[in-house]
C-alpha positions as protocol buffer text, in pm:
chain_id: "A"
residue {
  index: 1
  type: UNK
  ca { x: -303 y: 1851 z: 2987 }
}
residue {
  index: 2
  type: UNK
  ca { x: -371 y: 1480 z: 2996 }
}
residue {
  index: 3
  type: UNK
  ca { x: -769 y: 1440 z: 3111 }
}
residue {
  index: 4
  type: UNK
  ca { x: -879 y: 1114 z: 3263 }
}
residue {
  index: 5
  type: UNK
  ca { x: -1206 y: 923 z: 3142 }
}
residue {
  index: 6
  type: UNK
  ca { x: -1368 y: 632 z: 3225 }
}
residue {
  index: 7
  type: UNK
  ca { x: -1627 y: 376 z: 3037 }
}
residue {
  index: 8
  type: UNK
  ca { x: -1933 y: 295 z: 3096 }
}
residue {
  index: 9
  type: UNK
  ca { x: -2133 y: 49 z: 2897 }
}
residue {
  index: 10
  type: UNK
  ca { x: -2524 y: 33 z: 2872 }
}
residue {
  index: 11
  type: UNK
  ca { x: -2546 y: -296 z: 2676 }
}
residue {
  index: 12
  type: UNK
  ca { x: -2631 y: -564 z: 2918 }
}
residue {
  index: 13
  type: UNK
  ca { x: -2577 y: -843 z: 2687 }
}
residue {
  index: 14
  type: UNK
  ca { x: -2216 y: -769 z: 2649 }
}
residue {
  index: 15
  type: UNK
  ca { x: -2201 y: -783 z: 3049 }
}
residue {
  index: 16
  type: UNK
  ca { x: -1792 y: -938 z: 3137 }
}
residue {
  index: 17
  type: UNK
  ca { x: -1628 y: -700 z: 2836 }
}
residue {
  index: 18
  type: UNK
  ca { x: -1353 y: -423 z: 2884 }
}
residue {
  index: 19
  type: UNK
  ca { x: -1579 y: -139 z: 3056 }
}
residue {
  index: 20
  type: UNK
  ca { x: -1559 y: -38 z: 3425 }
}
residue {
  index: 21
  type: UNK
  ca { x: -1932 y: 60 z: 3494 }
}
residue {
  index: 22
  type: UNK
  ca { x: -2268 y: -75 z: 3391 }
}
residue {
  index: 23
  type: UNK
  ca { x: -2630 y: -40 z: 3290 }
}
residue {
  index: 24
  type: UNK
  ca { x: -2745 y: 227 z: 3495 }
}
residue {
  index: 25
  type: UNK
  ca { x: -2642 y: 581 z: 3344 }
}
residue {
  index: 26
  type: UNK
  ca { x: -2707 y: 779 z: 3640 }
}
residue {
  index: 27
  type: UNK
  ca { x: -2513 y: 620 z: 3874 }
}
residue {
  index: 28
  type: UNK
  ca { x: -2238 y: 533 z: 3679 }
}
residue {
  index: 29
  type: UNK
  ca { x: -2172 y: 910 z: 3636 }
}
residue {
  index: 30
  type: UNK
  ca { x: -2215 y: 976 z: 3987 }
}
residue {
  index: 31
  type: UNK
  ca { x: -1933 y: 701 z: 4061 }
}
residue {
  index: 32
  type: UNK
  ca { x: -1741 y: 828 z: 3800 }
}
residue {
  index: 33
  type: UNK
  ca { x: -1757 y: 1178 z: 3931 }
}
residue {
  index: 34
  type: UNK
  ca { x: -1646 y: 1039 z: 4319 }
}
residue {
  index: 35
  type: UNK
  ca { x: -1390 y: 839 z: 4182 }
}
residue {
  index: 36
  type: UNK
  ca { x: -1238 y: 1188 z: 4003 }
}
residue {
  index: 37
  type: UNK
  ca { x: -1326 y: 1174 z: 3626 }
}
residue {
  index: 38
  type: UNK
  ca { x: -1264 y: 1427 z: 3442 }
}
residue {
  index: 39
  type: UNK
  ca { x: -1532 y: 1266 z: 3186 }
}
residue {
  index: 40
  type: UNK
  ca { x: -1666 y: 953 z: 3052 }
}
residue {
  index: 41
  type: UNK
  ca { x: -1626 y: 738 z: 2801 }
}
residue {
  index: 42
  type: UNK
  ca { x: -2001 y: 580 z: 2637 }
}
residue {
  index: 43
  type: UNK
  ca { x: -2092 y: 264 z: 2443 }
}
residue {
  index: 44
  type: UNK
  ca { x: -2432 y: 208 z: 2349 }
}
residue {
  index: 45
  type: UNK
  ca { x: -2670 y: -24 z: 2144 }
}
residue {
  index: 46
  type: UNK
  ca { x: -2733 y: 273 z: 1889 }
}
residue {
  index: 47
  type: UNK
  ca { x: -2755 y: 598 z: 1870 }
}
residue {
  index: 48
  type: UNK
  ca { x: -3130 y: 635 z: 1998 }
}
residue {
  index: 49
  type: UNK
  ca { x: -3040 y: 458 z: 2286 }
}
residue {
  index: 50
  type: UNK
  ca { x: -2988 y: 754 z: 2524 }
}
residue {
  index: 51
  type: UNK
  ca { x: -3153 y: 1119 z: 2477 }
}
residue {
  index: 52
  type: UNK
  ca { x: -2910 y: 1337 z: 2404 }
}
residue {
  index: 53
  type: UNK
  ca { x: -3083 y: 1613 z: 2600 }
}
residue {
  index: 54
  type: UNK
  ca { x: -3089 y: 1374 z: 2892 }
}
residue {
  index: 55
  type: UNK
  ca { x: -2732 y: 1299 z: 2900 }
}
residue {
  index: 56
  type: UNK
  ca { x: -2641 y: 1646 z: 2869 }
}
residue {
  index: 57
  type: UNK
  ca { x: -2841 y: 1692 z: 3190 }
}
residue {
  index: 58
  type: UNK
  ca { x: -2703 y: 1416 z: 3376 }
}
residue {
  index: 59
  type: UNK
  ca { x: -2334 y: 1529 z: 3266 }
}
residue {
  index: 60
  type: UNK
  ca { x: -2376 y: 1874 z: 3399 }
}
residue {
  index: 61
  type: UNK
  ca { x: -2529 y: 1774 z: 3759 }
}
residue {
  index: 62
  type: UNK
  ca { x: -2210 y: 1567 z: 3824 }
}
residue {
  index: 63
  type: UNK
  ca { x: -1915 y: 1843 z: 3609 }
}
residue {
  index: 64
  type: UNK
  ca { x: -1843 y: 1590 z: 3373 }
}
residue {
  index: 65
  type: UNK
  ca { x: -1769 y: 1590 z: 3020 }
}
residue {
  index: 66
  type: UNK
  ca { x: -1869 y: 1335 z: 2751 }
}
residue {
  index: 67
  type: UNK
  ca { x: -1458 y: 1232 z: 2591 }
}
residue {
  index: 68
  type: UNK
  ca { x: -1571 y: 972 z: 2304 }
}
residue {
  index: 69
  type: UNK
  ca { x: -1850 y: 736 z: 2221 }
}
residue {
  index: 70
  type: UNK
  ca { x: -1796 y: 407 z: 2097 }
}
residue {
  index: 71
  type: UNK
  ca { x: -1958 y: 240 z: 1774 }
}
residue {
  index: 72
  type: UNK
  ca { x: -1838 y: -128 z: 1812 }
}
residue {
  index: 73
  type: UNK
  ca { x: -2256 y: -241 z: 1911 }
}
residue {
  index: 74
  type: UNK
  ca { x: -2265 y: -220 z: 1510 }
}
residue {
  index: 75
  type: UNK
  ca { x: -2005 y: -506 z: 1507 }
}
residue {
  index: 76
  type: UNK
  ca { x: -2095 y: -696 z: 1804 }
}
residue {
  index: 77
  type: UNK
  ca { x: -2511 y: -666 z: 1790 }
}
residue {
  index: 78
  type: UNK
  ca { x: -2580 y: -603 z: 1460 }
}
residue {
  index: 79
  type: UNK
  ca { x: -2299 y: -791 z: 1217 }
}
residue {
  index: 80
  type: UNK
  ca { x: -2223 y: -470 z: 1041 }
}
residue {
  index: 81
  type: UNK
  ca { x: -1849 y: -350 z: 944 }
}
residue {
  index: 82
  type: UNK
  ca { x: -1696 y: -116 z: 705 }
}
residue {
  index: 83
  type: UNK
  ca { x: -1513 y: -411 z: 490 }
}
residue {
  index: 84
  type: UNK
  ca { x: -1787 y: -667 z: 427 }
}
residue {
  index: 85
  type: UNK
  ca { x: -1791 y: -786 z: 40 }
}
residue {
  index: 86
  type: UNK
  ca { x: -2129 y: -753 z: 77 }
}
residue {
  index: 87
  type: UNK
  ca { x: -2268 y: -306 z: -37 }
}
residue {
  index: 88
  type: UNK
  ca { x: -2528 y: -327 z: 184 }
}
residue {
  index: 89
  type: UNK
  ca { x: -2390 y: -431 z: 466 }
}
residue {
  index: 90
  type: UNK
  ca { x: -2084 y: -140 z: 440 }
}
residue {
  index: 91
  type: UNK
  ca { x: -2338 y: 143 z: 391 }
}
residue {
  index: 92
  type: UNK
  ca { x: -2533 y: 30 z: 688 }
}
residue {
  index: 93
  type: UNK
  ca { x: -2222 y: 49 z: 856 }
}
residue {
  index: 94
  type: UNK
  ca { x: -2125 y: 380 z: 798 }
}
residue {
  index: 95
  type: UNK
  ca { x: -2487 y: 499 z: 820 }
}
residue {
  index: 96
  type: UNK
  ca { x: -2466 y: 330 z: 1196 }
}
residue {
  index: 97
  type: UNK
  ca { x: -2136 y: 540 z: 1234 }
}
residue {
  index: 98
  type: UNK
  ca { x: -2281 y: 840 z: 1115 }
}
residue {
  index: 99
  type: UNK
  ca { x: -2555 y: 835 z: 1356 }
}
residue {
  index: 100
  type: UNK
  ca { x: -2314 y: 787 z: 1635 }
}
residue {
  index: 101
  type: UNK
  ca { x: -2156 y: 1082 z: 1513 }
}
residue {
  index: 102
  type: UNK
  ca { x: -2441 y: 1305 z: 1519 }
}
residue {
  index: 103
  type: UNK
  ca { x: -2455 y: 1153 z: 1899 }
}
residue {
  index: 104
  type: UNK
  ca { x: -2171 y: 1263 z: 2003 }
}
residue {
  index: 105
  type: UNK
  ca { x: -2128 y: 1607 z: 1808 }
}
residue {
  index: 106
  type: UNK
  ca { x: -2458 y: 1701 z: 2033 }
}
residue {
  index: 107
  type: UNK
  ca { x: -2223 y: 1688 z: 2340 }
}
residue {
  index: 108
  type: UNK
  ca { x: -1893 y: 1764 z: 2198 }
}
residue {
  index: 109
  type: UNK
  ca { x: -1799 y: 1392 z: 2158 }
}
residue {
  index: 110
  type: UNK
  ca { x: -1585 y: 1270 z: 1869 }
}
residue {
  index: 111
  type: UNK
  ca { x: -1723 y: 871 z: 1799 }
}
residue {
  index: 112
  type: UNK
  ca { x: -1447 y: 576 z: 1797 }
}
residue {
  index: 113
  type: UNK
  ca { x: -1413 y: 308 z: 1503 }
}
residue {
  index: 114
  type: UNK
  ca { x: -1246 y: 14 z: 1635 }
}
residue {
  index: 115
  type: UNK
  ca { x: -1414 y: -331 z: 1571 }
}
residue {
  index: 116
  type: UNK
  ca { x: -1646 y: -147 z: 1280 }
}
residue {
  index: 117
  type: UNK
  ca { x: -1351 y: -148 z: 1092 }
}
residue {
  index: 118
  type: UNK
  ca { x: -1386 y: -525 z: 1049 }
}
residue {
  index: 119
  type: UNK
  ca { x: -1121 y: -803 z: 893 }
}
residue {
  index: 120
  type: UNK
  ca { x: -1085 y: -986 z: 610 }
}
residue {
  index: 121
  type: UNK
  ca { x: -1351 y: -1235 z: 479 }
}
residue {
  index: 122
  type: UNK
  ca { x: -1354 y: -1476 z: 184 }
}
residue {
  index: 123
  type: UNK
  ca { x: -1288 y: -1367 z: -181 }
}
residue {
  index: 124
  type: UNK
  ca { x: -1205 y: -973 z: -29 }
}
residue {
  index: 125
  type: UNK
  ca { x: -812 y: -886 z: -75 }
}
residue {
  index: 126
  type: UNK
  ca { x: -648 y: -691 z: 167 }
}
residue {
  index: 127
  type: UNK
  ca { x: -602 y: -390 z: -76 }
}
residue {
  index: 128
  type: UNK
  ca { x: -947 y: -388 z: -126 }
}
residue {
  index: 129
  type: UNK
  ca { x: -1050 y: -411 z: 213 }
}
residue {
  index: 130
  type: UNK
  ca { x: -837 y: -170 z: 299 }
}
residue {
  index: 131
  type: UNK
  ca { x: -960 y: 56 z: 17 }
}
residue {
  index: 132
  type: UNK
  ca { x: -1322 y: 43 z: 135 }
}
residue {
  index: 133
  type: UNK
  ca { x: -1198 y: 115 z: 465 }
}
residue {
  index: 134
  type: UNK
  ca { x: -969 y: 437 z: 398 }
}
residue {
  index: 135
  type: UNK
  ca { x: -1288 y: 556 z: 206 }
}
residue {
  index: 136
  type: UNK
  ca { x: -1514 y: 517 z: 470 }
}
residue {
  index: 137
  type: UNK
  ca { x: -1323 y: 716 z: 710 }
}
residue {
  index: 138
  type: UNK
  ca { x: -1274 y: 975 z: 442 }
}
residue {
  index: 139
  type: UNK
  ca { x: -1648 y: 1034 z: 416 }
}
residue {
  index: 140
  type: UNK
  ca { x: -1681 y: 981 z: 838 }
}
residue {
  index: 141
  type: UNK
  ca { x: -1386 y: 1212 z: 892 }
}
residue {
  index: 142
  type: UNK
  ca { x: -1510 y: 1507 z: 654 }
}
residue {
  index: 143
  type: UNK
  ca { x: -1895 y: 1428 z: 834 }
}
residue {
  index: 144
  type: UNK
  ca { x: -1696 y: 1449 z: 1194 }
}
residue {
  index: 145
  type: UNK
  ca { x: -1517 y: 1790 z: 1114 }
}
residue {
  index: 146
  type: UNK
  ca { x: -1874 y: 1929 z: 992 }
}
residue {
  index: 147
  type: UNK
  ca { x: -1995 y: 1914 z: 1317 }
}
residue {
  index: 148
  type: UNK
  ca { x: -1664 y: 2013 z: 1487 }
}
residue {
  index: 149
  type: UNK
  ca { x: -1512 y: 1669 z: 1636 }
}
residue {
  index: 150
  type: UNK
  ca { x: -1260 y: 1388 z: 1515 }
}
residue {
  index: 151
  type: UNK
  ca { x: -1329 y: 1064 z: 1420 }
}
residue {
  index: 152
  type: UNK
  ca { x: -1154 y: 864 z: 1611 }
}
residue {
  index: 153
  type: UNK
  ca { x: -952 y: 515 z: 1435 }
}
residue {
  index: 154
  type: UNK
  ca { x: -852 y: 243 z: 1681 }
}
residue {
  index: 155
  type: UNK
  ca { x: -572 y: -29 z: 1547 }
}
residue {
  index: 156
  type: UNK
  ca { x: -628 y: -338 z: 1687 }
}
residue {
  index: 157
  type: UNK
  ca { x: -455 y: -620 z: 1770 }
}
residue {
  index: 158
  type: UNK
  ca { x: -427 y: -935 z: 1536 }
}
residue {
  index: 159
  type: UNK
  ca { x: -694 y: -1147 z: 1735 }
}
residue {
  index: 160
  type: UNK
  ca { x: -946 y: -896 z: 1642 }
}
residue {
  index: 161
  type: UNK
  ca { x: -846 y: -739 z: 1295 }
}
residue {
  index: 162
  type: UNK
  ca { x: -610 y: -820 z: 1011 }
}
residue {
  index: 163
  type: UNK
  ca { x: -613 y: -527 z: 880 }
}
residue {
  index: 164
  type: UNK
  ca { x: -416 y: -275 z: 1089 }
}
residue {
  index: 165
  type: UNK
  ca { x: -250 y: -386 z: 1376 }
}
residue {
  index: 166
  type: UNK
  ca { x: -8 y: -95 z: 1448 }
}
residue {
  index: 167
  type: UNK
  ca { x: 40 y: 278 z: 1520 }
}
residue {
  index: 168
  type: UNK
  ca { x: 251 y: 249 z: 1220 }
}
residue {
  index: 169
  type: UNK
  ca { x: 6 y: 78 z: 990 }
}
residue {
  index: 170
  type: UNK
  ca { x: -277 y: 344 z: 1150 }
}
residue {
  index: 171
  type: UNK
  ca { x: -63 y: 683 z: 1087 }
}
residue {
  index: 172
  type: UNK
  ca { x: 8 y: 534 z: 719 }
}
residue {
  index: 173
  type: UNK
  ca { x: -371 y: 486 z: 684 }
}
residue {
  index: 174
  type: UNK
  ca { x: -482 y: 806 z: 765 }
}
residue {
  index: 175
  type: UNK
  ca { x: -229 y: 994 z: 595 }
}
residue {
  index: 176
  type: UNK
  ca { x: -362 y: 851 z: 290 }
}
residue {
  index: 177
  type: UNK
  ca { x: -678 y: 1005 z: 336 }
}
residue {
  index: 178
  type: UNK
  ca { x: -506 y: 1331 z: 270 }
}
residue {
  index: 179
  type: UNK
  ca { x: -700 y: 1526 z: 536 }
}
residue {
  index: 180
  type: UNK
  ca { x: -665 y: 1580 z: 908 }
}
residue {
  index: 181
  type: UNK
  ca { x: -950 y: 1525 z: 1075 }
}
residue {
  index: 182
  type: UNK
  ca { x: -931 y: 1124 z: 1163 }
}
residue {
  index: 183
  type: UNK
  ca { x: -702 y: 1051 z: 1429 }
}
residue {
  index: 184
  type: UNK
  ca { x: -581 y: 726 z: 1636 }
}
residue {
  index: 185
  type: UNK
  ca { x: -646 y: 566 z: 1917 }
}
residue {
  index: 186
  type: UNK
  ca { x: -342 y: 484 z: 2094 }
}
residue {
  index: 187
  type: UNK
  ca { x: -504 y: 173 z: 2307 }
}
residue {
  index: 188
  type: UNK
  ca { x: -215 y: -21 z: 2555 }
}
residue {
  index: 189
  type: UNK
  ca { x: -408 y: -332 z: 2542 }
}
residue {
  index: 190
  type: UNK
  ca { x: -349 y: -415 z: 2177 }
}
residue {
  index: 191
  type: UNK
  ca { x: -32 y: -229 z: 2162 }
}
residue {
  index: 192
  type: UNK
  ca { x: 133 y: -429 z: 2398 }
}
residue {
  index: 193
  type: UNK
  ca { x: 42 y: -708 z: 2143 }
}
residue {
  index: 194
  type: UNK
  ca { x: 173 y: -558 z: 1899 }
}
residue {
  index: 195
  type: UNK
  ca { x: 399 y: -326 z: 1940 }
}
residue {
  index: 196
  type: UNK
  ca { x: 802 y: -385 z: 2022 }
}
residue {
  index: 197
  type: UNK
  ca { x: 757 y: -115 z: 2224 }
}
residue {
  index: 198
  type: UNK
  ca { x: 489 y: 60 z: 2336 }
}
residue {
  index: 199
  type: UNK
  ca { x: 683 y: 384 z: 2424 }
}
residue {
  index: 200
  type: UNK
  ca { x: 834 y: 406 z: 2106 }
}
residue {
  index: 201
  type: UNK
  ca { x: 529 y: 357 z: 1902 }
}
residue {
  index: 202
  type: UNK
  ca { x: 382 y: 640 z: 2071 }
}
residue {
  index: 203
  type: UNK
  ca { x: 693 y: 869 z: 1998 }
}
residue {
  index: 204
  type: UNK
  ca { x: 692 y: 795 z: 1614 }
}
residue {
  index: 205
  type: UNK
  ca { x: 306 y: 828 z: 1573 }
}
residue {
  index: 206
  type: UNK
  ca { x: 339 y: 1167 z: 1781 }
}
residue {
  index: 207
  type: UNK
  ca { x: 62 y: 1379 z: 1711 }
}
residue {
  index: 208
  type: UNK
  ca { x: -146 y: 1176 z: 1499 }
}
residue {
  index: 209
  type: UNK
  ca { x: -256 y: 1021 z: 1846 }
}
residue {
  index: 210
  type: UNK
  ca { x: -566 y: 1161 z: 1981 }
}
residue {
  index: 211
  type: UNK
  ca { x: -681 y: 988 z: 2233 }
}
residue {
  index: 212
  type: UNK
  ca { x: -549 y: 647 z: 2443 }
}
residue {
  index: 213
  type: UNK
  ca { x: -736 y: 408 z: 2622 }
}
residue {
  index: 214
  type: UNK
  ca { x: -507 y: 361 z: 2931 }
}
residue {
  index: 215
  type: UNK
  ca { x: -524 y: -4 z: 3012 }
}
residue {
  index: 216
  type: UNK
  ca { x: -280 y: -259 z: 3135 }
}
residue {
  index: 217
  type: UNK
  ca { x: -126 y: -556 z: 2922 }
}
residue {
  index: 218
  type: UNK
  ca { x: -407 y: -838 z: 3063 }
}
residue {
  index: 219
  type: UNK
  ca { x: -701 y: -569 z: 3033 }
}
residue {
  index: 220
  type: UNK
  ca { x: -713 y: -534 z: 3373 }
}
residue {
  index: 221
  type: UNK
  ca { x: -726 y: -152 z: 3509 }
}
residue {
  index: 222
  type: UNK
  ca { x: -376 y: 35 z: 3440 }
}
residue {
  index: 223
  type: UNK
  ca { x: -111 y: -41 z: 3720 }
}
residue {
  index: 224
  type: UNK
  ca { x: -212 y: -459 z: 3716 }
}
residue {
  index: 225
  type: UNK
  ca { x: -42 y: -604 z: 3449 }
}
residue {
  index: 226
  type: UNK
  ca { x: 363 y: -550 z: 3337 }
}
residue {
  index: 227
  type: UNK
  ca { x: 341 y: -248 z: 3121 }
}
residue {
  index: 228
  type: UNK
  ca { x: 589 y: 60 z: 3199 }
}
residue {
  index: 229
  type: UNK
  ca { x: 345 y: 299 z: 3237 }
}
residue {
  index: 230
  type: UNK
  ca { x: 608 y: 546 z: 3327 }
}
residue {
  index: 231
  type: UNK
  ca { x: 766 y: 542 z: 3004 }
}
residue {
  index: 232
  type: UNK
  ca { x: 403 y: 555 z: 2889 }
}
residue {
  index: 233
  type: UNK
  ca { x: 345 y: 896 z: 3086 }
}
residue {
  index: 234
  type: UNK
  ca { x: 687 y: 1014 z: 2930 }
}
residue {
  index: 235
  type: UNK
  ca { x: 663 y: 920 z: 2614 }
}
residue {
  index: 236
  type: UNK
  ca { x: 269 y: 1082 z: 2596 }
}
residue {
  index: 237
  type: UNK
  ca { x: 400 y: 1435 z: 2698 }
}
residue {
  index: 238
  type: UNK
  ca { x: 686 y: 1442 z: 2525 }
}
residue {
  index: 239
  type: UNK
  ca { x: 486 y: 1432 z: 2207 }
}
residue {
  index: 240
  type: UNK
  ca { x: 238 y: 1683 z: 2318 }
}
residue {
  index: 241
  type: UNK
  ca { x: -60 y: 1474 z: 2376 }
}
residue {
  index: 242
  type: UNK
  ca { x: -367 y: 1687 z: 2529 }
}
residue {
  index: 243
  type: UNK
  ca { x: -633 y: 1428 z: 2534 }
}
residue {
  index: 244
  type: UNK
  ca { x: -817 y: 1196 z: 2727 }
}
residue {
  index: 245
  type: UNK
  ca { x: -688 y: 879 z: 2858 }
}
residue {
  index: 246
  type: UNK
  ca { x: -939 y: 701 z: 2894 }
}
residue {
  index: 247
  type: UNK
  ca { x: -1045 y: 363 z: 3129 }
}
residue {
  index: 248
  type: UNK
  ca { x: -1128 y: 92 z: 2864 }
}
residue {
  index: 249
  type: UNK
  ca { x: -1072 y: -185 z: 3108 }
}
residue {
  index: 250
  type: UNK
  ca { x: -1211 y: -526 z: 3281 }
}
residue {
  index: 251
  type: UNK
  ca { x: -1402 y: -431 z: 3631 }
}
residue {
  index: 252
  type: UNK
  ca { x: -1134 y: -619 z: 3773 }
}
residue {
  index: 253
  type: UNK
  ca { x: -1252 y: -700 z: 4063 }
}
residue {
  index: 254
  type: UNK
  ca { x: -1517 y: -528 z: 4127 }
}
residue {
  index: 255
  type: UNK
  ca { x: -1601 y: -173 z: 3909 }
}
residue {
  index: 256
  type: UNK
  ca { x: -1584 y: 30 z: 4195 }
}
residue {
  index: 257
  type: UNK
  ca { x: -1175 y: -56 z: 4260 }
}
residue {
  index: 258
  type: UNK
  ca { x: -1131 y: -102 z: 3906 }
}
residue {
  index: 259
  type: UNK
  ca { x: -1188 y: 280 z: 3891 }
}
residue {
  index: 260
  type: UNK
  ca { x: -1023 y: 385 z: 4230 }
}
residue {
  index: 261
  type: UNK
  ca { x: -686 y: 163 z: 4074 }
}
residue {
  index: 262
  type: UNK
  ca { x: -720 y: 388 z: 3744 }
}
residue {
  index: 263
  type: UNK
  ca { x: -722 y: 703 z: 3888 }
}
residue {
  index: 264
  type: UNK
  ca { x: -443 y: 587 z: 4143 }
}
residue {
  index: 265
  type: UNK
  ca { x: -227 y: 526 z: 3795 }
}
residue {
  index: 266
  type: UNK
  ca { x: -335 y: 796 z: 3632 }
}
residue {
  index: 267
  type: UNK
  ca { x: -237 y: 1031 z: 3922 }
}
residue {
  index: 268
  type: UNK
  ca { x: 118 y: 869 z: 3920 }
}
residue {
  index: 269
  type: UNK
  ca { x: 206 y: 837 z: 3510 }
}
residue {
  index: 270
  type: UNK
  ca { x: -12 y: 1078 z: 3330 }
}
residue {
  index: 271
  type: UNK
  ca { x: -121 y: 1357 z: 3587 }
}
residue {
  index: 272
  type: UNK
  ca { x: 236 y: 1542 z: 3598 }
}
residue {
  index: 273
  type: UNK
  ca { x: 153 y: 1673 z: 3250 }
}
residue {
  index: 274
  type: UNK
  ca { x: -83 y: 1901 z: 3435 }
}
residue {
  index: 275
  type: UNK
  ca { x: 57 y: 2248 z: 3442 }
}
């Protein structure tokens, strides 16, 4: 069945980006567990940013589960992405990756590349970027399946990434990597970008999608913009899809009916695949 997940984000300097709760851990998971959650969805500074053992604690008390962590604070706080010309600044990257992986593993919780996959820069080709990024996940993917989770690759739309832009470009990048353990991220944000049709996309990347972040066109919580999330819902269990669909989303407007808006949508489109 399709489970439903929300984000929370513990980074107060990106405060006004795509996540529904804030700051405070604790409470976030209670409001996530009154609004209906299944789980939750975590970005973080780093990887030492919450105890492990804590969250575990905290997850338990409210029934939740822990669907993905996010690595983008390596992009956004720290510079760092997996196609930089520069060495140093790519192994940091996938040592930041790594660690988030080890994270996440603790709980269950495959991590999610999106914005640490990076975009072109000066003097680096496309082949080449895209070279250093297929062998990155390679070496992420293989450390992900070692500890029993995916990795989890996010295409993204062309404001954000020249590299791969697509479900199309995204299955044809990890089925290069001639192994099964990196999957996509079906996100309706930046398919509705770039996709001509969201729907179909999903239907010809089938079961290489492992996880969606269910989202309207503007960002705002599903259900507010002009996607068909009906054909969404169809199109999700006709290829099989089990996993989480997750609330990547602007608080819009206010966190609190941001999630009560999500889980009205997600009750309508995507819970009918229960049972």
């Amino acid at each position: 069945m399709i489970r439903s997940s929300v984000t929370i984000s513990l980074v107060p300097s990106l405060w006004g980006g795509p996540w529904i709760y804030w700051d405070d851990l604790e409470i976030s998971l209670a409001k996530a567990k009154a609004a209906g959650f299944d789980a939750v969805e975590l970005f973080t500074a780093s990887a030492d940013a919450v105890n492990p053992d804590a969250l575990s604690r905290l997850l338990a008390q409210q029934g939740l589960e822990l669907a993905a962590v996010g690595t983008g604070a390596g992009r956004v706080l720290h510079g760092l992405h997996l196609t930089s010309p520069d060495g140093r600044i790519r192994r940091a990257a996938r040592d930041f990756i790594s660690a988030m992986i080890d994270f996440g593993c603790r709980l269950g919780a495959p991590a999610i590349i999106g914005s640490m996959q990076g975009r072109l820069e000066r003097g680096v080709e496309r082949a080449q970027a895209l070279e250093w990024l297929a062998e990155s996940l390679a070496v992420l993917g293989q450390e992900a399946a070692a500890h029993g989770v995916k990795l989890i690759y996010e295409p993204l739309n062309r404001y954000e990434t020249d590299l791969t832009n697509s479900l199309d470009d995204g299955v044809a990048l990890i089925e290069s990597l001639g192994r099964g353990n990196v999957c996509l991220l079906a996100d309706l944000f930046h398919m509705n970008i770039e996709e001509e049709s969201v729907a179909g996309a999903i239907r010809a990347a089938g079961e290489h999608i492992g996880y969606v972040h269910f989202v309207d066109s503007n960002r705002r919580p599903a259900g507010l913009g002009h996607l068909d999330l009906g054909e969404v819902g169809r199109a999700l269990r006709e290829v099989g899809f089990q996993g989480y669909a997750s609330a990547e989303a602007l608080p819009y407007p206010n966190p609190d009916a941001a999630a009560a808006q999500t889980m009205a949508a997600f009750k309508e489109f995507l819970a009918p695949a229960v049972g």
